[in-house]
N, C-alpha and C positions, 0 to 999 in steps of 0.2 A: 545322708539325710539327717537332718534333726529335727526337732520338733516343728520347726516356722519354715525351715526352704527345705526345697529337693531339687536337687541335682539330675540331669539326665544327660548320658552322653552316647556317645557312638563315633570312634572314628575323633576327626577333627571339632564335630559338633557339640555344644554342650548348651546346655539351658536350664536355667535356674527358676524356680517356680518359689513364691513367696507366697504361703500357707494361708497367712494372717492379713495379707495385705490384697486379700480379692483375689486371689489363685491366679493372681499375674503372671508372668515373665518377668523377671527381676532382672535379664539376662541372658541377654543371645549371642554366643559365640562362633563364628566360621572360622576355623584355621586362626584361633585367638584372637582375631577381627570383632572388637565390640559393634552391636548393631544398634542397642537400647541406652536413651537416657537415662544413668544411674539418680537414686533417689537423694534427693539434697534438702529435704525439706517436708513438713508435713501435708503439703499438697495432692491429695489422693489420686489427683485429676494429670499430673505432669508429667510422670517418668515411667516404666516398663514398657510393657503389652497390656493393657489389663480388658478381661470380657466383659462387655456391655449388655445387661437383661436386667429385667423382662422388657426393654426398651433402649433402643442406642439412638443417639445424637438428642435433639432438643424436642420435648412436646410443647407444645405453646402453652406457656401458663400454667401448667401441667394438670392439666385437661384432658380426655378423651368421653367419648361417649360411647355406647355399646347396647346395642339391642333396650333404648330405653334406661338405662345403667349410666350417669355420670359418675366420672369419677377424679376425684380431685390427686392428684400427685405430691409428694413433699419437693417443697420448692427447694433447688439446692443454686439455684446460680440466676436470680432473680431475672425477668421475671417469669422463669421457666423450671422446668423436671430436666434434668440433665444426665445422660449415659445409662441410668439406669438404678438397680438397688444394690448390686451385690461386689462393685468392686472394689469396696472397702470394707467386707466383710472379714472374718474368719471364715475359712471355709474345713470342711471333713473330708481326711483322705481313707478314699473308696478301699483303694490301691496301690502299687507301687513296685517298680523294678529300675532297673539303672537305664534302662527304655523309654520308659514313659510311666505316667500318675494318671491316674483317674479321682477326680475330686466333686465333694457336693454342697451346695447349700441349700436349704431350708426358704422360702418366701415367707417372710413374714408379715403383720398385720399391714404394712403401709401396701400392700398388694393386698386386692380384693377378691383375690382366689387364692385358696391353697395351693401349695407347689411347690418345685424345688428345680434347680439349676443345676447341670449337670457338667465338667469342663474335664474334658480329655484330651491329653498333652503325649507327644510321642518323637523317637528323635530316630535318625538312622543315619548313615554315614554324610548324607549330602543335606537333607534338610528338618524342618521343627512342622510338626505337624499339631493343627489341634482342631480340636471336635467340641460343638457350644452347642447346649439342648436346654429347652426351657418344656417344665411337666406341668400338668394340672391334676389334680385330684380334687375328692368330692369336701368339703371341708364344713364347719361349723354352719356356715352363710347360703352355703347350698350355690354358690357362685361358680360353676363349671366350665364355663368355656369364656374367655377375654381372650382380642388382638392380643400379639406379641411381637416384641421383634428381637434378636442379638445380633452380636458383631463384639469387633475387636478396636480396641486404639493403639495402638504403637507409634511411638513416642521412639524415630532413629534419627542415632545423632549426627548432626553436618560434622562437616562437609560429605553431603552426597548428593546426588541428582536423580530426579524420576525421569523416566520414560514411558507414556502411559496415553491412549488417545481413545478418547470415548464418542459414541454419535450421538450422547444425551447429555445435556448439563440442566438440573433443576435450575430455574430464576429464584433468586434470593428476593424478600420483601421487607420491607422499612425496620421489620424487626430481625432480620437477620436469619431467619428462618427458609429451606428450600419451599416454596408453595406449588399450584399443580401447574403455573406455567412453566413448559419445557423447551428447549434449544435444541431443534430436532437436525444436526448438523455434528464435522467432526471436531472436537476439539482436543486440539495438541496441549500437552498439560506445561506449556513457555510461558506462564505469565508467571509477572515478579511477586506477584502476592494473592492468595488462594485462602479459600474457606469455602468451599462449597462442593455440591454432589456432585455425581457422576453415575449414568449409567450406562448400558450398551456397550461394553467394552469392545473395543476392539483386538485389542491384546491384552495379556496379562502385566500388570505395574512391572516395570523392571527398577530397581534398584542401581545405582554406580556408586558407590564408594570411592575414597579419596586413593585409595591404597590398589584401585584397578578391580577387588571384589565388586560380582554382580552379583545379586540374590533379584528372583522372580518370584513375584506377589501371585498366589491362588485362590482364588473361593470360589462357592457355588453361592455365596450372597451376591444380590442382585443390584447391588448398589458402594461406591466410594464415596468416602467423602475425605476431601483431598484438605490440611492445613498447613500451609505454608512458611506463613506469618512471621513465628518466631527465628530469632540468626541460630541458635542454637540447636534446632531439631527442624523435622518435617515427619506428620502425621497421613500416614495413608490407611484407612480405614476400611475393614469390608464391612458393610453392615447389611441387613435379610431386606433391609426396606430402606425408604429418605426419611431424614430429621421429620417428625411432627407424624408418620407414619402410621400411631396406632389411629389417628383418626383418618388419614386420607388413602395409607394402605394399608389396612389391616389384612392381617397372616394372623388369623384366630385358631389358639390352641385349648383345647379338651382332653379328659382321662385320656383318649384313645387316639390323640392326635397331636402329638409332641411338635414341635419346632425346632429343626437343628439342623447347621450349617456347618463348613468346614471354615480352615485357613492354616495354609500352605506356605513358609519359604523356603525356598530352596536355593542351595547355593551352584553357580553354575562355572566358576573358577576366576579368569582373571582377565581383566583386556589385553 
């Protein structure tokens, strides 16, 4: 460990956690099989694993409303709130063994509640396991309970292939946003270019690598959001809700009622 990454391994596995850069994953290792796009540029949004709160994927406009309560977002990828606040934070470590970290950040003024983000990372012989919570406490504004959501983005690099078939896809609208029309039917994740949700899984993501490694995707978040797009990577995302979520699915967290979700890969050997 030093001051900005830590190290965790076990076995074949190892995972590097970057301190300063939003308690990401800087670094996924199977059997010395890179998983993650290394960072090549000051672009916060492009390369590791990094946690998304106290909201993942896009609020419209960065907007929500709440019990009477508007609240405006800092716009970061116009003309929307995007991923969230903290992962391009410095974050505080809780923790630490050659196992796993436990790390925290602080909410600060651009959230309208007090709170803090809690991200717990763990490693064992086959897979990388991690633990995403978002807190509320009673704070200056007397603000206690607001929607939340987290999730993950990871950012693995091609050449690989998913396998993954859901019986929910959110309809995208003019802005690009999932809205509440749904495709209530299976869809096989074949198409040549993707941006969009996913719910209902039917299995868990599977992974292929160029190199014959399979890794299988896990969460108990209730939603993917699958990006394709780029030749160099492909983004499979868990996140607790769909883009725009704190207003169409709110998951409202209070002192006594935290938000936290898992995310799982595991490696399962070789074709």
């Amino acid at each position: 460990m030093t001051n900005n990454m830590i190290t965790l391994s076990s076995g074949n596995v190892v995972a590097v956690i970057d301190v300063e850069h939003g308690s990401r994953l800087s670094s996924v290792q199977f059997d010395k099989t890179e998983l993650l796009v290394q960072r090549t540029n000051d672009d916060s949004f492009s390369w590791g694993c990094f946690p998304m709160a106290p909201w993942a994927g896009r609020t419209r406009n960065g907007v929500f409303e709440h019990q009477g309560l508007t609240v405006q977002l800092p716009i970061n990828s116009a003309p929307h709130a995007i991923h969230g606040l903290v992962h391009d934070a410095s974050w505080q470590v809780v923790s630490t063994s050659s196992t796993s970290a436990t790390l925290r950040v602080e909410l600060d003024k651009r959230w309208p509640s007090a709170g803090w983000v809690e991200h717990h990372i763990s490693v064992d012989s086959t897979s990388v396991y991690l633990q995403l919570s978002v807190h509320a406490t009673i704070g200056d504004n007397q603000t206690v309970s607001l929607p939340a959501q987290v999730g993950w983005h990871p950012w693995f690099v091609r050449p690989v292939h998913i396998e993954a078939a859901f019986n929910t896809l959110y309809v995208r609208d003019s802005d690009g946003i999932a809205n509440e029309r749904r495709a209530h039917q299976r869809h096989d994740l074949t198409q040549e270019s993707l941006d969009d949700c996913f719910a209902d899984a039917l299995t868990a993501p599977l992974l292929n690598f160029e190199n014959g490694l399979m890794v299988r995707l896990e969460s108990d978040c209730s939603h993917w959001v699958v990006y394709n797009e780029p030749s160099h990577a492909i983004c499979v995302e868990p996140q607790s809700g769909p883009p725009n979520g704190l207003n169409s699915e709110p998951l409202v967290v209070s002192p006594n009622h935290p938000l936290t979700r898992y995310f799982r890969l595991t490696a399962l050997g070789y074709r």
